[in-house]
N, CA, C and O atoms as a GROMACS GRO file, in nm:
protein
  544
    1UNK      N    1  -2.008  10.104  -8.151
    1UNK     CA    2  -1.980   9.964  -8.169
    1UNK      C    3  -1.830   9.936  -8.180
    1UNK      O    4  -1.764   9.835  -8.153
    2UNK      N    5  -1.800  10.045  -8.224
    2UNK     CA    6  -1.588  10.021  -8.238
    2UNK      C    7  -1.549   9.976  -8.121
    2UNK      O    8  -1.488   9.871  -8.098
    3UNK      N    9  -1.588  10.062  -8.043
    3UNK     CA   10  -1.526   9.995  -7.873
    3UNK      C   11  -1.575   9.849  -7.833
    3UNK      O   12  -1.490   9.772  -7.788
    4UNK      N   13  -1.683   9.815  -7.845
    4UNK     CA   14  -1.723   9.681  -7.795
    4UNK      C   15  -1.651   9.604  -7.905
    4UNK      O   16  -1.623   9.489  -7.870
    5UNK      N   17  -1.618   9.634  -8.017
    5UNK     CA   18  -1.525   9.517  -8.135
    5UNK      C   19  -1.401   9.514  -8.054
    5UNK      O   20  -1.328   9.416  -8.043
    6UNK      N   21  -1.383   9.630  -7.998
    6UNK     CA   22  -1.247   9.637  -7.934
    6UNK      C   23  -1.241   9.558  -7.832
    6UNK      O   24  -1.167   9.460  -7.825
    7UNK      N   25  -1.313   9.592  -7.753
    7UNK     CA   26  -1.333   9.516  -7.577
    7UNK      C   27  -1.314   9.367  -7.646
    7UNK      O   28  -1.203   9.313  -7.646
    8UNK      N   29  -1.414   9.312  -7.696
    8UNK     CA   30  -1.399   9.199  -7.788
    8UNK      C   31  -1.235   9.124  -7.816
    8UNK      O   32  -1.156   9.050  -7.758
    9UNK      N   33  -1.243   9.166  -7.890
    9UNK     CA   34  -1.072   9.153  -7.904
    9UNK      C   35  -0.957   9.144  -7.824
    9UNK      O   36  -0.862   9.066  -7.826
   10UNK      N   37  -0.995   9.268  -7.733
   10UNK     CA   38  -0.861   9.244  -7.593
   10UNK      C   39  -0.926   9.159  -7.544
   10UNK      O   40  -0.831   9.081  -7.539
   11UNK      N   41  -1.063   9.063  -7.471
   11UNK     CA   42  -1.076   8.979  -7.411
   11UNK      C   43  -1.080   8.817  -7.502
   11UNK      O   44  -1.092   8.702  -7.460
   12UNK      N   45  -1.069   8.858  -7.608
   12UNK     CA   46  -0.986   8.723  -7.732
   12UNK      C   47  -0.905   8.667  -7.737
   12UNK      O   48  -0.887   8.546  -7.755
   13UNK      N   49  -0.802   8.803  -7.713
   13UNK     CA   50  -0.650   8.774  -7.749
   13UNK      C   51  -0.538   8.760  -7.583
   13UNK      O   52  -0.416   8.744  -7.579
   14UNK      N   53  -0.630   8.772  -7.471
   14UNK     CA   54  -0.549   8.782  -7.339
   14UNK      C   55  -0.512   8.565  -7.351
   14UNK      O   56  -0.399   8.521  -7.331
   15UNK      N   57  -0.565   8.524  -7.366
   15UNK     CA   58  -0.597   8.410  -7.348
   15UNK      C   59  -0.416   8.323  -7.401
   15UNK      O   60  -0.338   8.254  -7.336
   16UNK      N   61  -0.415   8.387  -7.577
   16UNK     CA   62  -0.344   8.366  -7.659
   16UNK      C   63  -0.214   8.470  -7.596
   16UNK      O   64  -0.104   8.428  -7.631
   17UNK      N   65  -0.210   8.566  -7.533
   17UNK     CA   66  -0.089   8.612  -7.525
   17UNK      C   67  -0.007   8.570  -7.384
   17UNK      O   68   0.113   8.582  -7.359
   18UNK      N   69  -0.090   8.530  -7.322
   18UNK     CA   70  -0.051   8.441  -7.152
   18UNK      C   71   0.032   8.349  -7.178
   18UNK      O   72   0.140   8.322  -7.124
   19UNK      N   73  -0.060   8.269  -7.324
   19UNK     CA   74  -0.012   8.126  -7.336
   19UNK      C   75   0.099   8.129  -7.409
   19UNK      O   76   0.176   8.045  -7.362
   20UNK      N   77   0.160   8.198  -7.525
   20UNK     CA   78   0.258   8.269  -7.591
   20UNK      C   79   0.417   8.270  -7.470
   20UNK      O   80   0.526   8.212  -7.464
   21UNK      N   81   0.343   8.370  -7.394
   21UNK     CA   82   0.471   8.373  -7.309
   21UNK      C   83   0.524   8.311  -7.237
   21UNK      O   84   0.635   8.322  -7.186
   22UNK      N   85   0.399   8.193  -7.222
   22UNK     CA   86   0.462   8.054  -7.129
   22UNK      C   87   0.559   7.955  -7.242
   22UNK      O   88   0.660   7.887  -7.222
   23UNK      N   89   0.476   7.982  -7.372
   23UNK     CA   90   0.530   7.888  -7.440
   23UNK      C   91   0.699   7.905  -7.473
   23UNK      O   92   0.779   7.812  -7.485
   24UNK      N   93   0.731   8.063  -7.485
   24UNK     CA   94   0.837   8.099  -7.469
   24UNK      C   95   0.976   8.144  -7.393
   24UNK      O   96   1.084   8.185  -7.436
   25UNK      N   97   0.908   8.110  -7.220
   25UNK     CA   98   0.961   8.133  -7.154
   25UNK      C   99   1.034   8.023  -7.069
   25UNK      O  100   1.140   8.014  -7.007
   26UNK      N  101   0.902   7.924  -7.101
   26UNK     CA  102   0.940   7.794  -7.030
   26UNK      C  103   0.892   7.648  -7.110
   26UNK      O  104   0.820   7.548  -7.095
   27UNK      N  105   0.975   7.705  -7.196
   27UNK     CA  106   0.948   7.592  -7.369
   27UNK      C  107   1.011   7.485  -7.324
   27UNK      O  108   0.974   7.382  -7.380
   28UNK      N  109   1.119   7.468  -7.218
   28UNK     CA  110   1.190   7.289  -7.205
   28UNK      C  111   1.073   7.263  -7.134
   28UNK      O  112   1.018   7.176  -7.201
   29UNK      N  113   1.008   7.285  -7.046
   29UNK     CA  114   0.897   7.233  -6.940
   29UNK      C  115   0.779   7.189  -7.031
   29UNK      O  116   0.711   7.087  -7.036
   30UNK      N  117   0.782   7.283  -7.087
   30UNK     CA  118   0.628   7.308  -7.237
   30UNK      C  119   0.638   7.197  -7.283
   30UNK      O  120   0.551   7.110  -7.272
   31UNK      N  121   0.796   7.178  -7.371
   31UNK     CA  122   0.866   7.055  -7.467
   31UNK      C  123   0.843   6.950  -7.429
   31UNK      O  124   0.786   6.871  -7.505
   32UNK      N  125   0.883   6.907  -7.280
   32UNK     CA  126   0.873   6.785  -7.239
   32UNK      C  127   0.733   6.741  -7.242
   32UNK      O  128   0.711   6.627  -7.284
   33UNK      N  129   0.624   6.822  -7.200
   33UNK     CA  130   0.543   6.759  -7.210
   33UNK      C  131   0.435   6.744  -7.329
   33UNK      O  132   0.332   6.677  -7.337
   34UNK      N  133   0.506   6.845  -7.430
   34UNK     CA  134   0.400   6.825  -7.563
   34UNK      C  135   0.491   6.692  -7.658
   34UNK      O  136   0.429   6.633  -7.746
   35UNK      N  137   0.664   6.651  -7.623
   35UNK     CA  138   0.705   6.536  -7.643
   35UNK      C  139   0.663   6.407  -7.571
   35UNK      O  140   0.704   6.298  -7.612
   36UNK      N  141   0.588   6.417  -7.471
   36UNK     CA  142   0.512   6.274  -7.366
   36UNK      C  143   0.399   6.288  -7.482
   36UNK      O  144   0.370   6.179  -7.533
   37UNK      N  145   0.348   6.372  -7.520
   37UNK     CA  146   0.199   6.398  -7.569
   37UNK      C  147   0.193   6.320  -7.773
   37UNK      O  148   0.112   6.298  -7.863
   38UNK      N  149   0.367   6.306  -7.736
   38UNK     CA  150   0.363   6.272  -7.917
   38UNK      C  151   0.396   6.369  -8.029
   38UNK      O  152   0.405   6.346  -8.149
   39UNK      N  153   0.414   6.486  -7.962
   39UNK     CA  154   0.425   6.572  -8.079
   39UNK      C  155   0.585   6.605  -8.139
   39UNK      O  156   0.676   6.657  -8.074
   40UNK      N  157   0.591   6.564  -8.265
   40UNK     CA  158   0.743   6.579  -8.360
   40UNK      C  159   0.776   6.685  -8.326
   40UNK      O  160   0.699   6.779  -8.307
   41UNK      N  161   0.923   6.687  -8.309
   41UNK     CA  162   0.981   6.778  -8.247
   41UNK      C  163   0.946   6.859  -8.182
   41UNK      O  164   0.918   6.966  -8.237
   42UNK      N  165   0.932   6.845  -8.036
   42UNK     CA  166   0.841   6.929  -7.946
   42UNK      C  167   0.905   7.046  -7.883
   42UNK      O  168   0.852   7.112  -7.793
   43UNK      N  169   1.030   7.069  -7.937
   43UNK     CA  170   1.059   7.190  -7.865
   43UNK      C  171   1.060   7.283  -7.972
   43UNK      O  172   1.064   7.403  -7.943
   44UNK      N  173   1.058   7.253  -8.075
   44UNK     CA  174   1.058   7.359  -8.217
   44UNK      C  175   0.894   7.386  -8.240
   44UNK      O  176   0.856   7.489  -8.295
   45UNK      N  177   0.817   7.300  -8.200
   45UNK     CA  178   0.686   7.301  -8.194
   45UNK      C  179   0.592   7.381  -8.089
   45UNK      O  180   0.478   7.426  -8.104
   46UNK      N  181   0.685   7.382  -7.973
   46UNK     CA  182   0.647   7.485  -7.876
   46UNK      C  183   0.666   7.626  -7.907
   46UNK      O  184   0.580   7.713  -7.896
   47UNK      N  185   0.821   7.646  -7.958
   47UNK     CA  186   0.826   7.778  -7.990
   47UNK      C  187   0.779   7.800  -8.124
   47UNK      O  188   0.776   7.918  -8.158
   48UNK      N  189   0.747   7.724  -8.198
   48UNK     CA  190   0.698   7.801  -8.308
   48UNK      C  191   0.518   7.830  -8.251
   48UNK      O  192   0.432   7.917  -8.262
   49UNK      N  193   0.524   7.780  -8.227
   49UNK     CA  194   0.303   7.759  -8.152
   49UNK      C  195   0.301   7.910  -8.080
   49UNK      O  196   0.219   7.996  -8.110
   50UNK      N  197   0.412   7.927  -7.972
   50UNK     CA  198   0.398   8.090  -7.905
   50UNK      C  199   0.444   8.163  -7.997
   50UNK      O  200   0.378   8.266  -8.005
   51UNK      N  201   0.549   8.157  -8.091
   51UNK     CA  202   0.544   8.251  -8.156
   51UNK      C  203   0.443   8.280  -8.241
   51UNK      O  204   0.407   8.397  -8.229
   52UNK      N  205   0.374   8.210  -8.334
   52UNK     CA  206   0.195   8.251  -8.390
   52UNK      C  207   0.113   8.290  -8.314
   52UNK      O  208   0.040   8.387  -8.337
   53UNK      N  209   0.108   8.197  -8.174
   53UNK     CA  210   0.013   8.302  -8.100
   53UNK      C  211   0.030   8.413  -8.033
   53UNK      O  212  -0.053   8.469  -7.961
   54UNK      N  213   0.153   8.448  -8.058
   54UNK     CA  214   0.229   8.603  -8.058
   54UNK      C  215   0.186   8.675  -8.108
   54UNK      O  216   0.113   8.773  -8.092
   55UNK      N  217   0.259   8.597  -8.214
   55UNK     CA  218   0.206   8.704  -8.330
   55UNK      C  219   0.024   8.770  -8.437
   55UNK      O  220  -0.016   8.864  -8.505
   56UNK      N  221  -0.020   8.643  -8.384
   56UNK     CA  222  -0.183   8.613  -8.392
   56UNK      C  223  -0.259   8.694  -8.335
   56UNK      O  224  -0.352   8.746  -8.397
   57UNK      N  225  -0.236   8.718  -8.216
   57UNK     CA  226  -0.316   8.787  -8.057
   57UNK      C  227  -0.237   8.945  -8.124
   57UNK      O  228  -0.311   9.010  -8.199
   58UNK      N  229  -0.141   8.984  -8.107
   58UNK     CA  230  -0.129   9.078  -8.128
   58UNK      C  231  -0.147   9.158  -8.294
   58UNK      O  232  -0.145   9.275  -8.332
   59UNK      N  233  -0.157   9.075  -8.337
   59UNK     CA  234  -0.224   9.150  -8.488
   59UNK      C  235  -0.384   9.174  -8.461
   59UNK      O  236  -0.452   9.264  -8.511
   60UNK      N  237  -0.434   9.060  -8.360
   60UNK     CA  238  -0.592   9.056  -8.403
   60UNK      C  239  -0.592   9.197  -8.261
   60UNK      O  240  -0.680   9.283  -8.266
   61UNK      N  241  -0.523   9.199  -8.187
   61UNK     CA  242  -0.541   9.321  -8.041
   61UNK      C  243  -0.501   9.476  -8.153
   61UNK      O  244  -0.587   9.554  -8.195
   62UNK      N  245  -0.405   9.482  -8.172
   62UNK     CA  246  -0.404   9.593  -8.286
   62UNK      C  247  -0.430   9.659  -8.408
   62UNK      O  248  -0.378   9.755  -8.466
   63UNK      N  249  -0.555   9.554  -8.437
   63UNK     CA  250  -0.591   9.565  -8.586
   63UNK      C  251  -0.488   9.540  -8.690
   63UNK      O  252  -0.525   9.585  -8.798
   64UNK      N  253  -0.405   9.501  -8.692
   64UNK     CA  254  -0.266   9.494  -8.786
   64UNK      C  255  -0.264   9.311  -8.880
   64UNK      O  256  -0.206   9.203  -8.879
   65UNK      N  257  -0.427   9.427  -8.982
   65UNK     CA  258  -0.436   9.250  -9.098
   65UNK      C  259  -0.475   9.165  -8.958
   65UNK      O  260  -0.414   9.066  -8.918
   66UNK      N  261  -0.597   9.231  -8.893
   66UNK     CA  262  -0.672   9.141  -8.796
   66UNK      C  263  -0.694   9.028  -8.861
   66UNK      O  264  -0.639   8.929  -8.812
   67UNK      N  265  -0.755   9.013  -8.952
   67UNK     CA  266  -0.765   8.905  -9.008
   67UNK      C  267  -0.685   8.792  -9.023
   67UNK      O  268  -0.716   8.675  -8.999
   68UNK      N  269  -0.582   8.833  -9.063
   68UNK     CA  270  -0.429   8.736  -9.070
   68UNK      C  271  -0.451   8.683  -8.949
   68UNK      O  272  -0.476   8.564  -8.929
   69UNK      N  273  -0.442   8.781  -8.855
   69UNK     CA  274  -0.399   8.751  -8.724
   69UNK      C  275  -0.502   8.631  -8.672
   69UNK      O  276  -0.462   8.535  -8.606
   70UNK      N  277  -0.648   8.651  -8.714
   70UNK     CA  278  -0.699   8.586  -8.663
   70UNK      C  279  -0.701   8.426  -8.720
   70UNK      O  280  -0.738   8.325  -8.661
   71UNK      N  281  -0.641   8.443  -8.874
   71UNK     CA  282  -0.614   8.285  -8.923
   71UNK      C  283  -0.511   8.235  -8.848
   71UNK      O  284  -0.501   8.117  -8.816
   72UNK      N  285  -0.441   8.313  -8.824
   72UNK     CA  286  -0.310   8.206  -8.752
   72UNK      C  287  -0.339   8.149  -8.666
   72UNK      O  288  -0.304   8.032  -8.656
   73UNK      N  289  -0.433   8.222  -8.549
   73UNK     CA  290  -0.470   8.119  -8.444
   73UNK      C  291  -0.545   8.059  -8.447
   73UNK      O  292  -0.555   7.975  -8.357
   74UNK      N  293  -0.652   8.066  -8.563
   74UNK     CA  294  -0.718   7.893  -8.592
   74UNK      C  295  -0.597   7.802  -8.619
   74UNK      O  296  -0.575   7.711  -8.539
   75UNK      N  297  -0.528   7.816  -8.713
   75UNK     CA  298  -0.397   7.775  -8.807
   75UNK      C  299  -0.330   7.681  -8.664
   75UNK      O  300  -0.298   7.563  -8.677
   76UNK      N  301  -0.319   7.751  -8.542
   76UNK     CA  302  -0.267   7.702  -8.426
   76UNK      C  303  -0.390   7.580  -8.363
   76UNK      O  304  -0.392   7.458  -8.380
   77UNK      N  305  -0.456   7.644  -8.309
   77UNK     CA  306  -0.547   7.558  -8.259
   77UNK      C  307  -0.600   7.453  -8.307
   77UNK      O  308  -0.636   7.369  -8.224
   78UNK      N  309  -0.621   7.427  -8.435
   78UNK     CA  310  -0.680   7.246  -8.466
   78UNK      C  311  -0.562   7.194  -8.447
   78UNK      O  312  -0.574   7.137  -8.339
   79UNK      N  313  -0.459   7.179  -8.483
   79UNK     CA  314  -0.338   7.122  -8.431
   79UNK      C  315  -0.364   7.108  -8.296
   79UNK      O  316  -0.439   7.018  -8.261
   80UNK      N  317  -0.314   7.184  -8.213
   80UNK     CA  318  -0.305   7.199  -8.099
   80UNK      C  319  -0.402   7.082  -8.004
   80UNK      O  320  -0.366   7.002  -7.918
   81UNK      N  321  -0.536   7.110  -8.059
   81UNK     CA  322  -0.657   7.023  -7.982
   81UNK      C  323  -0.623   6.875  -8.043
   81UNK      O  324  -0.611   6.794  -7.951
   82UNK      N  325  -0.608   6.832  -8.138
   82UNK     CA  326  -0.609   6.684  -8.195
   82UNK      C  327  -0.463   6.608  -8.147
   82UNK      O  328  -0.448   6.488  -8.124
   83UNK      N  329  -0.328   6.747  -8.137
   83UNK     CA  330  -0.209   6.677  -8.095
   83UNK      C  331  -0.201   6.664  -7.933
   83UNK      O  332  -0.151   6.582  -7.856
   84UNK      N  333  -0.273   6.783  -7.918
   84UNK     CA  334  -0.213   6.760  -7.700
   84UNK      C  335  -0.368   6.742  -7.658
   84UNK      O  336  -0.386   6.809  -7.555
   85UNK      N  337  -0.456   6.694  -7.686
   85UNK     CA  338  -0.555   6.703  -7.661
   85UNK      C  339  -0.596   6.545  -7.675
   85UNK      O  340  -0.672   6.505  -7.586
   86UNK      N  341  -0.565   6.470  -7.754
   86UNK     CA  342  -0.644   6.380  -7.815
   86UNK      C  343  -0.697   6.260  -7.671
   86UNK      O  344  -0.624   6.178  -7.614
   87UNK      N  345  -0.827   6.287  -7.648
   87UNK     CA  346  -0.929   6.239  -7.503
   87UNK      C  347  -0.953   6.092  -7.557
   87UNK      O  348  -0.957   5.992  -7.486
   88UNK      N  349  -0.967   6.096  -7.690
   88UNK     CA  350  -0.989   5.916  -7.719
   88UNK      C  351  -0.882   5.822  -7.702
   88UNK      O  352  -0.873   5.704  -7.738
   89UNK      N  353  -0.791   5.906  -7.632
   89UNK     CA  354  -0.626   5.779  -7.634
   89UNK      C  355  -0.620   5.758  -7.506
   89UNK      O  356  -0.522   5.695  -7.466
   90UNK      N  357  -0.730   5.806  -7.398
   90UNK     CA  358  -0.730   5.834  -7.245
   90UNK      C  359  -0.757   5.710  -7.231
   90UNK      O  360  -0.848   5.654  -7.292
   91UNK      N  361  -0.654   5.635  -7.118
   91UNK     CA  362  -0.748   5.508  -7.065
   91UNK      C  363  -0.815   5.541  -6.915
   91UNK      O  364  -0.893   5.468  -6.854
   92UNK      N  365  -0.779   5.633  -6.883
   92UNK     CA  366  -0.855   5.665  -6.741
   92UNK      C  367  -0.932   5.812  -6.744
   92UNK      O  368  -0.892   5.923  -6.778
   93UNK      N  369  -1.037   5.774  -6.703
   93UNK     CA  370  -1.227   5.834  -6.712
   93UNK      C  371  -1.155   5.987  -6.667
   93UNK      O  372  -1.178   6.087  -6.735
   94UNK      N  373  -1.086   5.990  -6.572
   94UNK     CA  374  -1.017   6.108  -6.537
   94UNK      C  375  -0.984   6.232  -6.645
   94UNK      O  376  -1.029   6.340  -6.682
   95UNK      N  377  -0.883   6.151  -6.667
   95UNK     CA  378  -0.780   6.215  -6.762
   95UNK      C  379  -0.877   6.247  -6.943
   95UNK      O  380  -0.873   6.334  -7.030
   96UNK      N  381  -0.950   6.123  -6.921
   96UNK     CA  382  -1.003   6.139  -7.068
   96UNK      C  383  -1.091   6.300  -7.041
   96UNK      O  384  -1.062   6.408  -7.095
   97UNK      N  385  -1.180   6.280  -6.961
   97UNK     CA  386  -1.309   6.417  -6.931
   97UNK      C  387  -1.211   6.531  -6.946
   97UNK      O  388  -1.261   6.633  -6.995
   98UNK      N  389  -1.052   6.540  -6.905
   98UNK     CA  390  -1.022   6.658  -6.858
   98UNK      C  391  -0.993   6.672  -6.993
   98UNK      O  392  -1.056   6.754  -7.059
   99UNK      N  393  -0.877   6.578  -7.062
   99UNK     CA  394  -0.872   6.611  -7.219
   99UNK      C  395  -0.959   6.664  -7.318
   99UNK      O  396  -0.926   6.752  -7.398
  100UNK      N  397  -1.095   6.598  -7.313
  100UNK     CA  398  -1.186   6.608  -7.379
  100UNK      C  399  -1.216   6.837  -7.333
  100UNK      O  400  -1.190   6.937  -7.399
  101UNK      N  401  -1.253   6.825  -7.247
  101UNK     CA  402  -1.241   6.971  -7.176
  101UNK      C  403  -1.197   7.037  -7.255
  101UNK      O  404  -1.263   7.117  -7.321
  102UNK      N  405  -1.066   7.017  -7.268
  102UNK     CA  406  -0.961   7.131  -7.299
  102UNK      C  407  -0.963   7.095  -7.489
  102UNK      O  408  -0.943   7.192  -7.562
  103UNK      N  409  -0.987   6.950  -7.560
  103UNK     CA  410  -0.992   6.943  -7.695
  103UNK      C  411  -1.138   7.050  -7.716
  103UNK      O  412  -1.140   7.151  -7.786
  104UNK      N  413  -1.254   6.995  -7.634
  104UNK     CA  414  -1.387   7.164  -7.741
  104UNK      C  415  -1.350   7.255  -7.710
  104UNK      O  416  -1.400   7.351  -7.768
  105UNK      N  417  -1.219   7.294  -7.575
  105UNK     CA  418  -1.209   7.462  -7.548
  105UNK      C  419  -1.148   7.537  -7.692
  105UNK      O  420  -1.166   7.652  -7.733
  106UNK      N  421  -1.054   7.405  -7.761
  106UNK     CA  422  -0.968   7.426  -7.871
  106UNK      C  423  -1.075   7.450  -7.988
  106UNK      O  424  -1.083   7.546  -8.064
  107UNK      N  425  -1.139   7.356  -7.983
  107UNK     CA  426  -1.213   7.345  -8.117
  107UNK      C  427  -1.338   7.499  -8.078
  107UNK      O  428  -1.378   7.562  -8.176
  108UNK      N  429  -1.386   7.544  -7.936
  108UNK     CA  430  -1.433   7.648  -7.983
  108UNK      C  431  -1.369   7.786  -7.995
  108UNK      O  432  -1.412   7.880  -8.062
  109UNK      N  433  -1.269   7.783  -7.926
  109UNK     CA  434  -1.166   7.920  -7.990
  109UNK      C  435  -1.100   7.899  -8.132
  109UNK      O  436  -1.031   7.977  -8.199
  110UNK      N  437  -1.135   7.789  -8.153
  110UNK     CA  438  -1.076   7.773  -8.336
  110UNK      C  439  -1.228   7.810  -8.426
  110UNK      O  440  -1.238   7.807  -8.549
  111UNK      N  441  -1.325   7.840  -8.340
  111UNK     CA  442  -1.458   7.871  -8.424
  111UNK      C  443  -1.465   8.012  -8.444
  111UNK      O  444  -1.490   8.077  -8.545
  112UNK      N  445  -1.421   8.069  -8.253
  112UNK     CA  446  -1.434   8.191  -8.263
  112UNK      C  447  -1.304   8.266  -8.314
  112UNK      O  448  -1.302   8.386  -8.339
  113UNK      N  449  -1.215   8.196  -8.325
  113UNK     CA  450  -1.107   8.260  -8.448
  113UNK      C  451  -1.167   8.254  -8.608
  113UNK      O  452  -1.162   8.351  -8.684
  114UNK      N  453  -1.204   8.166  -8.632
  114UNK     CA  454  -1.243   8.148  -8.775
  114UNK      C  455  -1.424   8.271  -8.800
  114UNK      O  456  -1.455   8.347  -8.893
  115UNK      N  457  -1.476   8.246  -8.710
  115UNK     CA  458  -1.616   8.338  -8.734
  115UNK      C  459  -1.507   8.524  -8.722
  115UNK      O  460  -1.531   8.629  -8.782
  116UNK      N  461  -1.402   8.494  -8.626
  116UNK     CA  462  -1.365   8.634  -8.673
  116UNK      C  463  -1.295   8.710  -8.788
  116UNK      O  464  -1.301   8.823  -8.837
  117UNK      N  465  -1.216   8.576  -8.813
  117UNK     CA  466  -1.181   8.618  -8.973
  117UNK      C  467  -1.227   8.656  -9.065
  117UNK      O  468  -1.175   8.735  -9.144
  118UNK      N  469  -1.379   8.588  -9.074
  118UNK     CA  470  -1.487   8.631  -9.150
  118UNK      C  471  -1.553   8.734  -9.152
  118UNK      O  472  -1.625   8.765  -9.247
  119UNK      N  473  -1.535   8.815  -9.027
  119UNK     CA  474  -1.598   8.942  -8.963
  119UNK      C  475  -1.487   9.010  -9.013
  119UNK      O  476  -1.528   9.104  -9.080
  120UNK      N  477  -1.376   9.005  -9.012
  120UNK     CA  478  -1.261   9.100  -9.012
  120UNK      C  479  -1.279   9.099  -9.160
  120UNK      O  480  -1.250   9.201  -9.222
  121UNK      N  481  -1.332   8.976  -9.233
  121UNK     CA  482  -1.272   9.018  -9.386
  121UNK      C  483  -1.440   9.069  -9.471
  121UNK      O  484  -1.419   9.117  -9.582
  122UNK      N  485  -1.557   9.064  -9.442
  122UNK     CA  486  -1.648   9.111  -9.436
  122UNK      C  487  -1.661   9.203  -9.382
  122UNK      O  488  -1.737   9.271  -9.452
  123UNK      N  489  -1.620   9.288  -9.242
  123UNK     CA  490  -1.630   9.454  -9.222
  123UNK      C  491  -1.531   9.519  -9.312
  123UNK      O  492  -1.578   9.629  -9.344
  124UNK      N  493  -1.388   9.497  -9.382
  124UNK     CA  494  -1.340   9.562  -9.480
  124UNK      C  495  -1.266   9.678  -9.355
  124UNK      O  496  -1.241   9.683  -9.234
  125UNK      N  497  -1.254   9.768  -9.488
  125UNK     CA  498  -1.169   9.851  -9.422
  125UNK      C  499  -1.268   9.949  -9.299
  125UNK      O  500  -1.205  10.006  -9.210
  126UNK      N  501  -1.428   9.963  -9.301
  126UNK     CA  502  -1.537   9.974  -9.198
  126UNK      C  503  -1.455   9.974  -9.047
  126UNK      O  504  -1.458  10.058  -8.957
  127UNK      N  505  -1.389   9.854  -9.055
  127UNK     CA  506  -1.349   9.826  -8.926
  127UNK      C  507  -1.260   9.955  -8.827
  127UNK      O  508  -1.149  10.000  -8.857
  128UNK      N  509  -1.338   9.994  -8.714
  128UNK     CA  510  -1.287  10.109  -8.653
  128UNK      C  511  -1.178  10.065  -8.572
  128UNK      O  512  -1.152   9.947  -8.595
  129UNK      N  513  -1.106  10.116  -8.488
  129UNK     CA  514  -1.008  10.094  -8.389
  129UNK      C  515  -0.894  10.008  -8.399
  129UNK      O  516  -0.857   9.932  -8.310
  130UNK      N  517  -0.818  10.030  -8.555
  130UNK     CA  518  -0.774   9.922  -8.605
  130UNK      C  519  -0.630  10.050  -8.650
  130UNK      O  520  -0.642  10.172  -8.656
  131UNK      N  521  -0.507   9.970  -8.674
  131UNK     CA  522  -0.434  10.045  -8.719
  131UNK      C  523  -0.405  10.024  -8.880
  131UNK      O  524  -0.375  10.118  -8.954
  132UNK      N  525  -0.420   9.867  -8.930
  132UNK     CA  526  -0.508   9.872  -9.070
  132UNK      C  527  -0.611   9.836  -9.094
  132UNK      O  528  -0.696   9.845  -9.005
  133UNK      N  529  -0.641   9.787  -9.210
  133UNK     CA  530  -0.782   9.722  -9.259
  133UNK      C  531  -0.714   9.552  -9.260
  133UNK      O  532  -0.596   9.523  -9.239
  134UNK      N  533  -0.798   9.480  -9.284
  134UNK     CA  534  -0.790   9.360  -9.295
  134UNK      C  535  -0.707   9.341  -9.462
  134UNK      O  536  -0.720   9.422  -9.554
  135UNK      N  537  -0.653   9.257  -9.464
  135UNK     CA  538  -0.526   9.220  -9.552
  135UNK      C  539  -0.651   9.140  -9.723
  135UNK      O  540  -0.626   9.155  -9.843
  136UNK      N  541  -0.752   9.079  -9.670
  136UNK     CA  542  -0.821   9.011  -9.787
  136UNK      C  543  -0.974   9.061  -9.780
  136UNK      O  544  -1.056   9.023  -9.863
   0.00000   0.00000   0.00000
């Protein structure tokens, strides 16, 4: 079962580390448009967002206080879905469906971050393929 927690995990955290490096690579492009979207200070907001899900994805990919790792990227994601997401401010049927899309993709990787935290802090130190145990 260690390996499939594992497989698990690297196909968790690819998602969060793609998006990380966009956020950091091409944060004025990112900025501008999470500042159209409303969000306070959007270029400090971009890089701080890739840096958690930096740092998030790769704690929860290396076992390192998986747990932590895996609060941060809930910690990221309800933000994320309610600020660049918000489908009820859509005035066109278009744009709203696609928002809406991408706000439950948020709200369910903020489930399956949070159901893993719970796993990470309920398997204890149990947890195989990890370089620590979970932090709580």
């Amino acid at each position: 079962m260690d390996v499939l927690i594992l497989i698990g995990r690297i196909f968790f955290v690819v998602l969060f580390l793609s998006s990380a490096v966009g956020h950091l690579t091409q944060t004025a492009a990112m900025a501008q448009y999470a500042g159209a979207k409303g969000v306070p200070s959007p270029a400090l907001a971009t890089r701080a967002s890739g840096v958690l899900m930096l740092i998030g994805a790769l704690m929860v990919l290396l076992g390192i206080w998986p747990d932590v790792g895996a609060l941060l990227l809930f910690l990221v994601l309800l933000p994320t879905a309610v600020l660049m997401h918000a489908f009820w401010q859509e005035g066109d049927s278009g744009a709203r469906q696609q928002e809406m899309i991408q706000f439950n993709k948020d709200l369910a990787l903020a489930g399956a971050a949070l159901a893993l935290f719970a796993f990470f802090v309920k398997t204890g130190d149990d947890l195989g393929l990890t370089l620590t145990g979970p932090l709580f």
